[in-house]
C-alpha positions in Angstrom: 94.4 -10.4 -33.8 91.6 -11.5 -35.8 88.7 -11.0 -33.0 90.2 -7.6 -32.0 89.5 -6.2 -35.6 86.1 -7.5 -35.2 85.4 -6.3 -32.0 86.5 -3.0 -33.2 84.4 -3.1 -36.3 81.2 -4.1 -34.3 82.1 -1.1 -32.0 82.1 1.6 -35.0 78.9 0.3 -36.3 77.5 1.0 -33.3 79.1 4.1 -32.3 78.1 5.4 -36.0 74.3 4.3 -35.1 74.5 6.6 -32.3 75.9 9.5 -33.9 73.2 9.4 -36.6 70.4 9.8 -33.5 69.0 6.2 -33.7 67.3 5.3 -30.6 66.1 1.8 -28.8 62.2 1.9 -28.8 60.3 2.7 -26.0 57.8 0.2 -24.2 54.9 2.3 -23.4 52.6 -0.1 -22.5 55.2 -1.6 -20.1 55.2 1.9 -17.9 51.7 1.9 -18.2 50.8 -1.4 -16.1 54.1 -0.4 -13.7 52.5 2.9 -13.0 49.1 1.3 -13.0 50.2 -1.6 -10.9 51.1 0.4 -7.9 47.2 1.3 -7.2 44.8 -0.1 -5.4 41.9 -2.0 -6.9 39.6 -0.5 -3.8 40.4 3.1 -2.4 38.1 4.8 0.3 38.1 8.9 -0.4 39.1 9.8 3.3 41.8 7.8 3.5 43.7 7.3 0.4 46.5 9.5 -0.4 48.9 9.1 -3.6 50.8 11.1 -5.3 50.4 10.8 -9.1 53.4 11.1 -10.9 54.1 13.5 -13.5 57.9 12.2 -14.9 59.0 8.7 -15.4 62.0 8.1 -16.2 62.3 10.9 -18.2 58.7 10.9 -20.1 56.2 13.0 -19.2 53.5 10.9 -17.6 49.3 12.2 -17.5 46.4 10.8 -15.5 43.1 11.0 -16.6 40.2 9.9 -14.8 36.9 8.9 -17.1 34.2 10.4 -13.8 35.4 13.8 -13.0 32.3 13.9 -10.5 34.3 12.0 -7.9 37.5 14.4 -7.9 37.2 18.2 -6.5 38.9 20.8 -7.8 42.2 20.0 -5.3 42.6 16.5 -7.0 41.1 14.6 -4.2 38.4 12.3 -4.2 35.2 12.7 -3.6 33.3 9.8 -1.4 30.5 8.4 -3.5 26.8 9.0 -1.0 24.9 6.0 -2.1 26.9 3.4 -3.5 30.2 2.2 -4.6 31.6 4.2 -7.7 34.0 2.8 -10.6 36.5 5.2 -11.7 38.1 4.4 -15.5 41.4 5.7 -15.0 43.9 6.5 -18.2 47.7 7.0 -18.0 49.5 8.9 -20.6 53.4 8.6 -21.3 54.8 11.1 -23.4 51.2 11.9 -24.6 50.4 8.3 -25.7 48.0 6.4 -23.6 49.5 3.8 -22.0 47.2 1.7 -20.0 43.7 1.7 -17.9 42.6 0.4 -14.9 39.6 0.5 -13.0 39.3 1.4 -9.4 36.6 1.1 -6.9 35.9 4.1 -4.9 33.8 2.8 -1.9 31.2 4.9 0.2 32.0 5.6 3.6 32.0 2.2 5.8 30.3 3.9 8.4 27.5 4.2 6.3 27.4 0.8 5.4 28.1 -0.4 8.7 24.8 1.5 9.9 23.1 0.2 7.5 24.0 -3.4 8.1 23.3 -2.9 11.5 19.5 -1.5 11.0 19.6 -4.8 8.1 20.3 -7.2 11.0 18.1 -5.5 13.9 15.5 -5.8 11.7 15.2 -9.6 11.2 15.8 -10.0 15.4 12.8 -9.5 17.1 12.5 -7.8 20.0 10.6 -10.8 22.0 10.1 -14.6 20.1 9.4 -18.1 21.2 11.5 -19.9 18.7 14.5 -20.0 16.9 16.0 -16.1 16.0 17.1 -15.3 12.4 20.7 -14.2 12.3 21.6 -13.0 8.7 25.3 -13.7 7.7 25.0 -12.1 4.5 23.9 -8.3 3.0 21.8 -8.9 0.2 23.9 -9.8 -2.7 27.2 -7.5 -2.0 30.5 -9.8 -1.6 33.0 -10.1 1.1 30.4 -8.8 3.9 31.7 -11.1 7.2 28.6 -11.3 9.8 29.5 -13.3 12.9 27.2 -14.1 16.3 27.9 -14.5 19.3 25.6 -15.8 22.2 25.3 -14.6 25.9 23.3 -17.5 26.2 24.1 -19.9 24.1 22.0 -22.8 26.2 19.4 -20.7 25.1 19.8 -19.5 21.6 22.7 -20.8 20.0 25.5 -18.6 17.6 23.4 -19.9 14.5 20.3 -18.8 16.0 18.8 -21.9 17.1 16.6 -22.0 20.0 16.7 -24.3 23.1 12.8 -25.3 25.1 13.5 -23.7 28.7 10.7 -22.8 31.1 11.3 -18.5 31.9 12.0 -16.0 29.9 15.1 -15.0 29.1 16.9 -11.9 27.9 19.8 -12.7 25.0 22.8 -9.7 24.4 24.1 -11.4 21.0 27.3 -9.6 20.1 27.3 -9.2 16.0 30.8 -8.8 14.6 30.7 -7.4 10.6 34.1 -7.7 8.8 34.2 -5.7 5.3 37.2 -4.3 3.4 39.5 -4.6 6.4 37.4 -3.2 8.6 35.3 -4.3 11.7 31.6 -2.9 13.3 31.0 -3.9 16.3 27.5 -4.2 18.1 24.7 -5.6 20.5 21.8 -7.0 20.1 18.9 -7.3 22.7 16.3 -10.4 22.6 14.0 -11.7 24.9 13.2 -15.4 23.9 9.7 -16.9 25.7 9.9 -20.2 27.5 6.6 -21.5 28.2 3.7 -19.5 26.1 2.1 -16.4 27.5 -0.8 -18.1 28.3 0.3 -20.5 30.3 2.6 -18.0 32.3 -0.9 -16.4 32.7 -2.1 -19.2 34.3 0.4 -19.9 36.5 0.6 -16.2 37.7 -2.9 -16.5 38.5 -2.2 -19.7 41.0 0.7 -17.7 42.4 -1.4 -14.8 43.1 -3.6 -17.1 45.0 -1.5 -18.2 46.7 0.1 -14.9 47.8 -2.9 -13.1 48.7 -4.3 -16.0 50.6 -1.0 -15.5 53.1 -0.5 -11.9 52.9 -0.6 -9.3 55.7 -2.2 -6.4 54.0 -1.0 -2.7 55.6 -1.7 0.9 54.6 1.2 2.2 52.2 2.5 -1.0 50.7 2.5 -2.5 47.5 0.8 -5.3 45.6 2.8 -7.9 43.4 3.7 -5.9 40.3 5.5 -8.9 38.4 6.1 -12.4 39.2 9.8 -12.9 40.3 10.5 -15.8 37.5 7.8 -15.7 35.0 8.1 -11.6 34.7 4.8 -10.4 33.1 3.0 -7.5 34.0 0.0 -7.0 37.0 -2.0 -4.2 37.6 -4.7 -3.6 40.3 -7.8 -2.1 40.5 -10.0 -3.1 44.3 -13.9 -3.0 44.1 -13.8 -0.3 46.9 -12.1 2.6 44.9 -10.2 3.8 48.4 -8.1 0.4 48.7 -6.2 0.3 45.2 -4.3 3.3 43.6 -2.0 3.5 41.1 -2.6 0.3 40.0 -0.3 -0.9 42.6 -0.6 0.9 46.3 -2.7 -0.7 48.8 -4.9 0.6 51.5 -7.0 -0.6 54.4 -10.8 0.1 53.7 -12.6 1.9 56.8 -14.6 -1.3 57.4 -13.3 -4.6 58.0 -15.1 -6.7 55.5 -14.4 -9.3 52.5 -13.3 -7.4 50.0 -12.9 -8.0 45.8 -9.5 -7.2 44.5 -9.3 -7.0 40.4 -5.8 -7.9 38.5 -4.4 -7.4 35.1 -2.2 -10.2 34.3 -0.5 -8.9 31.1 2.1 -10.5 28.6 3.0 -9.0 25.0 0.9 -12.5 23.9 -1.8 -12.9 26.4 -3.9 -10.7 29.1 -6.6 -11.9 30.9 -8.3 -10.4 34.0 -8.9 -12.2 37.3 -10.6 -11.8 40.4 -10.2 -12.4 44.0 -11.9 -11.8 47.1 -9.9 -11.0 50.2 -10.3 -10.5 54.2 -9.1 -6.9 55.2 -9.0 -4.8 58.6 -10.5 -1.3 58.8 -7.6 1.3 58.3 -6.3 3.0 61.3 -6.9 6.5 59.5 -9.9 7.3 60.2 -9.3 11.1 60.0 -10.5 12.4 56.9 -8.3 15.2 56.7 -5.1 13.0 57.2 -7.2 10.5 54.3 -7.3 13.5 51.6 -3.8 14.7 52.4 -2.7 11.1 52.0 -4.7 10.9 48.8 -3.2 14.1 47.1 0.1 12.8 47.4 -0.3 9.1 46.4 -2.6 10.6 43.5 -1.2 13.4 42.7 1.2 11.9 39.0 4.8 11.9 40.3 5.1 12.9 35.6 3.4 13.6 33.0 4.0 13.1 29.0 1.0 15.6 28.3 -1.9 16.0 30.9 -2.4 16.1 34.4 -5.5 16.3 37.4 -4.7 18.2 40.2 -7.6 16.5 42.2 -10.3 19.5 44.4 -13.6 17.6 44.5 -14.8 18.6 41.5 -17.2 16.6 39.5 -19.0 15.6 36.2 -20.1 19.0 34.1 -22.7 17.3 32.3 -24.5 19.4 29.4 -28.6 18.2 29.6 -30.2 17.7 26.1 -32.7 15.3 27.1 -34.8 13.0 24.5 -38.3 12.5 25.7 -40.8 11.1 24.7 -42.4 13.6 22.4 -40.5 12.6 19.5 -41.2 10.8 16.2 -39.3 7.5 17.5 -38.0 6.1 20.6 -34.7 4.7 19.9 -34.5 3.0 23.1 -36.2 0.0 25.2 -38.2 1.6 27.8 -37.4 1.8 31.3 -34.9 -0.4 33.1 -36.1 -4.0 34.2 -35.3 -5.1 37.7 -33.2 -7.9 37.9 -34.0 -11.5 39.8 -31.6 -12.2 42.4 -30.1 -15.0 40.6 -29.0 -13.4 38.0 -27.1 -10.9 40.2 -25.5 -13.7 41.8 -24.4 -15.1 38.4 -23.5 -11.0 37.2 -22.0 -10.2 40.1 -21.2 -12.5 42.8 -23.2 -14.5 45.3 -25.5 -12.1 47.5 -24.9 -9.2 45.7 -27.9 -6.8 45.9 -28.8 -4.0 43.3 -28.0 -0.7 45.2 -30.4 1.5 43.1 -34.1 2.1 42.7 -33.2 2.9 38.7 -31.6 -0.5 38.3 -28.8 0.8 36.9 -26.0 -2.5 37.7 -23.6 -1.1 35.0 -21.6 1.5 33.3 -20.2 0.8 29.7 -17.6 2.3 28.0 -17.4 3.1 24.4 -15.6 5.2 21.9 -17.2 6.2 19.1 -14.8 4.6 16.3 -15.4 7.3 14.5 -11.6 9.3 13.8 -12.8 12.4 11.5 -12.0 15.8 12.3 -14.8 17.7 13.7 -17.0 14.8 15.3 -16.8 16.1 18.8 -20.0 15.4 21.7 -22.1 17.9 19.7 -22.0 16.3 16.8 -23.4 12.6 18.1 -25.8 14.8 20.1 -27.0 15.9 17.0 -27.1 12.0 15.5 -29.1 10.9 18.6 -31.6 14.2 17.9 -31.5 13.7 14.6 -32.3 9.2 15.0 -34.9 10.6 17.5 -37.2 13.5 15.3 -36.9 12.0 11.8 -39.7 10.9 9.1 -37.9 6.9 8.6 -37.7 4.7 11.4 -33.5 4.8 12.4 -30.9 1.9 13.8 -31.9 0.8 17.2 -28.9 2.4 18.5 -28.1 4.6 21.5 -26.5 6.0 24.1 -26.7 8.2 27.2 -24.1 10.0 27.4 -21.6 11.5 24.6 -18.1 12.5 26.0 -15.3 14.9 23.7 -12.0 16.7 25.4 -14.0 19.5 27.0 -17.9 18.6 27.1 -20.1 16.1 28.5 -23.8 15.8 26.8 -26.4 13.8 28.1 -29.4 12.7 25.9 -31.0 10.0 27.7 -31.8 9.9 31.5 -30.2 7.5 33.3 -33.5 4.5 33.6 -33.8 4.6 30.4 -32.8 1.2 28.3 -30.5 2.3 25.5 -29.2 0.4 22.4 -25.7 -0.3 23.2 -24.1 -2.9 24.3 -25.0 -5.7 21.7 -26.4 -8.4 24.4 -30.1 -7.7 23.1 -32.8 -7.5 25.6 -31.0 -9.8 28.3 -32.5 -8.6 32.0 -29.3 -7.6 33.8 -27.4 -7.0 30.1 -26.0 -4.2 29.2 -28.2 -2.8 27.0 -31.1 -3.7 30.0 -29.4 -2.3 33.0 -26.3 -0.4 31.6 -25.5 3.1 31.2 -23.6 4.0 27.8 -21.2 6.0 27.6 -19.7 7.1 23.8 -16.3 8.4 24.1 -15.0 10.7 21.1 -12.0 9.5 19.6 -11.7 12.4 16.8 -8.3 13.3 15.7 -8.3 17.3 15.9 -9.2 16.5 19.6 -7.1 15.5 22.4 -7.3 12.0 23.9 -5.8 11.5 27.0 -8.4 14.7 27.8 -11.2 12.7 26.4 -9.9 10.1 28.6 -9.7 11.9 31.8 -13.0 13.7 31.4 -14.7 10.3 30.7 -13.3 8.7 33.9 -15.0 11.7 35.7 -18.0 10.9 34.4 -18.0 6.8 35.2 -17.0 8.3 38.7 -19.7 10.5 38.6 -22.5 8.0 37.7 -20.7 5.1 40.0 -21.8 7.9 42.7 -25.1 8.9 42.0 -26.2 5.1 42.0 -24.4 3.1 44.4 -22.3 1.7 42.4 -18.3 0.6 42.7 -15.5 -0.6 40.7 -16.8 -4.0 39.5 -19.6 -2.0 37.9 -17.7 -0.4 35.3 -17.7 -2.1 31.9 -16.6 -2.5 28.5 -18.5 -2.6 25.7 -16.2 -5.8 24.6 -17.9 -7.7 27.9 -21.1 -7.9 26.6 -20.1 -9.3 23.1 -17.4 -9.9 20.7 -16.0 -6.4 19.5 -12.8 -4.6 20.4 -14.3 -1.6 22.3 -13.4 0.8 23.5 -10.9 0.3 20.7 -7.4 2.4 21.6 -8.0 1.5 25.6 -7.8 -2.5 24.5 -5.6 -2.3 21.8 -3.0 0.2 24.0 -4.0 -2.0 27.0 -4.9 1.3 28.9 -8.2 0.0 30.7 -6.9 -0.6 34.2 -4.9 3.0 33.8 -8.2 4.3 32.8 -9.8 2.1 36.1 -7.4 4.2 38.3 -8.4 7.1 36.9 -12.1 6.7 38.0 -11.2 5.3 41.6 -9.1 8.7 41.9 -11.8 10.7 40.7 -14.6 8.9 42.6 -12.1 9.4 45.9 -11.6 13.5 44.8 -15.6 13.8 44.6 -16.5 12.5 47.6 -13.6 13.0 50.2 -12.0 15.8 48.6 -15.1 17.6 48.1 -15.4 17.9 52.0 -12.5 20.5 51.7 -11.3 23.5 49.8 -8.8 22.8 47.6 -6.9 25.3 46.0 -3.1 24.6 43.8 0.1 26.5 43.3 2.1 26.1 40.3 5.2 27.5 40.4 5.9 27.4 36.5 4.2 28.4 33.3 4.9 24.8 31.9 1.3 23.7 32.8 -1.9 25.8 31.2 -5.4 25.4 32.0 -7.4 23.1 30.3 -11.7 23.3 29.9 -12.1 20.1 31.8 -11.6 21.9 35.8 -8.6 20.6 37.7 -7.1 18.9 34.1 -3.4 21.0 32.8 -2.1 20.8 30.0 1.9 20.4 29.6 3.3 23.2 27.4 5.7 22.7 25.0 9.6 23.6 25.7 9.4 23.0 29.1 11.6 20.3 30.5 12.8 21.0 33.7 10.7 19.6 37.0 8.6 21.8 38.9 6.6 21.9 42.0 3.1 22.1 43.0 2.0 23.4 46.4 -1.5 21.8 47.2 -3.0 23.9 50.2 -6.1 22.0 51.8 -7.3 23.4 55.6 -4.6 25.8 56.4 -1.8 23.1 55.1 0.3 22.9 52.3 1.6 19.7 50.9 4.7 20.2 48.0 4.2 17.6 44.8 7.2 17.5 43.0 6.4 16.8 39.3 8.9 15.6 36.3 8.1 16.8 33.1 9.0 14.3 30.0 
């Protein structure tokens, strides 16, 4: 009876607590972290979707985030462009703050994906001889997962690590880049060398000897453009300009003879140029017609990036501005010497015999290495006058000829001993017995013209004296300077080779026959140099050229890139 009154009184106390309006305290903190608690630490802005709250349990509950510049006006969250964004975020119960937390908003993954991917491409090099770098980490940023793996892992290992083997091989490694629960996926290319470039050279060079030695040569086919294991790259030129075009296509000569056959070996590491001296039949086409028709269409560029000859015969248009010898100074060394026997034997090769009463034996190729605006042929013309008719002795330097996108000027005749080459006064030198040429390399004018109209000039001069293939020179082959400059450093001199043979082929079969082009698009203008089109811009389709040459019509399709 006792514990029942007790009860009851304990009861009544309470019941009387509650009818004065006394209320248990309310833990705001405590539905602070619970409402906190259910976020995410990371969210991405595309992806994450969450209703906030606005009641809890009856209290009113308000969110307030401390970088508005990351929220639009809809409440959703604006991805950050650079870099990851923190975002202070408050929660208020009843008005009283209750807790903060802050959440990562991350930048699109894509974009750091991509930009891993250019980070990683960057340390593999696209060709190497040793061991690749693989990075497994993106600067200092955590939790960035880079894997590797091999498609040759004989080769180059998953870490990287390279293996000695004797060809060149090409490497796919598949990168796999884990971040934030996500995964990029990508390939990357890499040739890794075996032996060194120079030795491939080498051995290229016996093979070749080999090949040629046991080859049957016909009209139409093609010379060895690579070796099958060691790769690399060959390129032809003949001494005869009829037997090699394209760098690549072979034809009989009309005489059967010993003939001298010119390759480009060429690695990314090494080039070197060798010669060799084969036994050919005369061609069975003996027709000149049939020759030129074949000619246009093995010529004839199958595309073009910029500009284009559509052989006709024509040759050289060379502006005379001689310098005699009525001037204050002659910047030159007299007339050309002739030159002993043995030292065209040691030039040349054994038995060779100069084929010109002017004793010209080379042509050398320059550029000016000179790129300002505004220094076409003109203005060296005026250097040489200018050298020539002044009151202080100048440089011993000069040249013949001076060659720009559209002009050809001549200043010296042809015997005459210029300053050139750098060999000195060496009898069968190219300073002695060379013809310079200065090729304009000026920036407001167009190269690959420059180029073109210079290759009709070599051809030209190769012409007028006698001269064939093996004559033409670089400046670098009489001493030790890089020039012509771009056609070394770009590797364009046997491209620039083929251009003379073609044009030395147009100016003296071609020029047998009237030659006359149809063009049935506007995507090719005329250019100052005759026979040399231009490619106009916004034209990408192919189009066709009908060459018409004695009553027949040949169709050259042409792809424009």
């Amino acid at each position: 009876m006792k514990a029942i009154k007790i009860r009851y009184f304990l009861f009544m106390i309470g019941l009387a607590f509650c009818l004065t309006g006394c209320k248990p305290s309310v833990n705001y903190d405590e539905i602070g972290q619970t409402l906190l608690g259910d976020l995410p630490d990371l969210i991405f802005a595309n992806e994450f979707q969450y209703d906030f709250p606005e009641e809890y349990q009856g209290h009113k509950i308000t969110w307030e985030f401390a970088k508005s510049d990351y929220i639009d006006e809809s409440g959703k969250f604006i991805e950050p462009p650079f870099h990851d964004a923190t975002l202070k975020l408050s929660v208020f119960v009843d008005g009283e703050k209750a807790g903060t937390k802050n959440i990562t908003l991350s930048r699109n993954l894509t974009n750091y994906f991509s930009e891993i991917e250019k980070y990683v491409k960057s340390f593999i090099k696209d060709r190497a001889r040793g061991d690749v770098r693989l990075m497994t980490t993106y600067y200092d940023i955590e939790g960035i997962e880079i894997g590797y793996t091999s498609s040759k892992p004989e080769i180059v290992d998953n870490t990287g690590k390279y293996y000695n083997h004797e060809y060149d091989e090409e490497i796919i490694f598949d990168v796999s880049v884990s971040f934030r629960g996500k995964t990029h996926e990508f390939q990357v290319k890499h040739i890794s060398v075996g032996i060194p470039d120079m030795e491939k050279v080498v051995k290229i060079d016996e093979w070749l000897q080999e090949e040629l030695a046991n080859m049957t040569f016909v009209d139409g086919m093609e010379l060895p453009q690579t070796h099958p294991l060691y790769g690399g790259r060959i390129r032809w030129i003949a001494e005869d300009p009829f037997v090699v075009l394209n760098n690549k296509d072979f034809f009989l000569p009309m005489d059967e003879g010993t003939y001298m056959l010119m390759a480009e070996i060429n690695y990314p590491g090494a080039f070197e140029y060798f010669r060799y001296f084969v036994d050919l039949q005369a061609t069975e086409i003996k027709d000149p017609l049939e020759r030129a028709k074949c000619f246009i269409e093995v010529a004839t560029p199958k595309e073009i990036e910029e500009f284009i000859v559509l052989y006709n015969g024509e040759g050289a248009n060379i502006t005379r501005n001689i310098i005699g010898d009525d001037v204050n100074w002659q910047v030159h060394g007299g007339t050309k010497p002739e030159v002993p026997q043995n030292v065209l034997d040691s030039r040349m090769y054994e038995g060779y015999t100069m084929p010109n009463e002017d004793n010209v034996l080379w042509i050398v190729v320059h550029e000016t290495g000179m790129k300002l605006t505004g220094l076409f042929a003109e203005a060296f013309d005026k250097v040489q006058w200018d050298r020539a008719t002044g009151d202080t002795k100048p440089d011993s330097v000069s040249w013949h000829y001076t060659v720009d996108d559209h002009q050809i000027i001549q200043n010296y005749e042809d015997d005459i001993a210029c300053w050139h080459a750098g060999d000195g006064s060496a009898i069968g030198g190219g300073n002695k017995n060379g013809i310079g040429i200065e090729m304009c390399i000026n920036p407001d004018g167009k190269y690959d013209a420059s180029f073109r109209n210079d290759a009709r000039l070599v051809a030209s001069l190769l012409i007028r004296h006698n001269l064939n293939m093996a004559n033409v020179k670089r400046h670098r082959d009489f001493m030790s300077k890089d020039c012509p400059e771009t056609m070394i450093k770009e590797r364009r001199w046997f491209e620039f080779l083929d251009l003379v043979a073609k044009e030395y082929i147009s100016q003296t079969l071609l020029s047998q026959f009237e030659i006359t082009y149809e063009i049935n698009s506007e995507a090719l203008a005329t250019w100052p140099i005759a026979g040399v089109y231009q490619k106009v811009d916004g034209f990408t389709e192919d189009i066709t050229v009908i060459a018409k040459i004695a009553s027949e019509e040949l169709s050259l399709a042409i792809k424009l890139n």
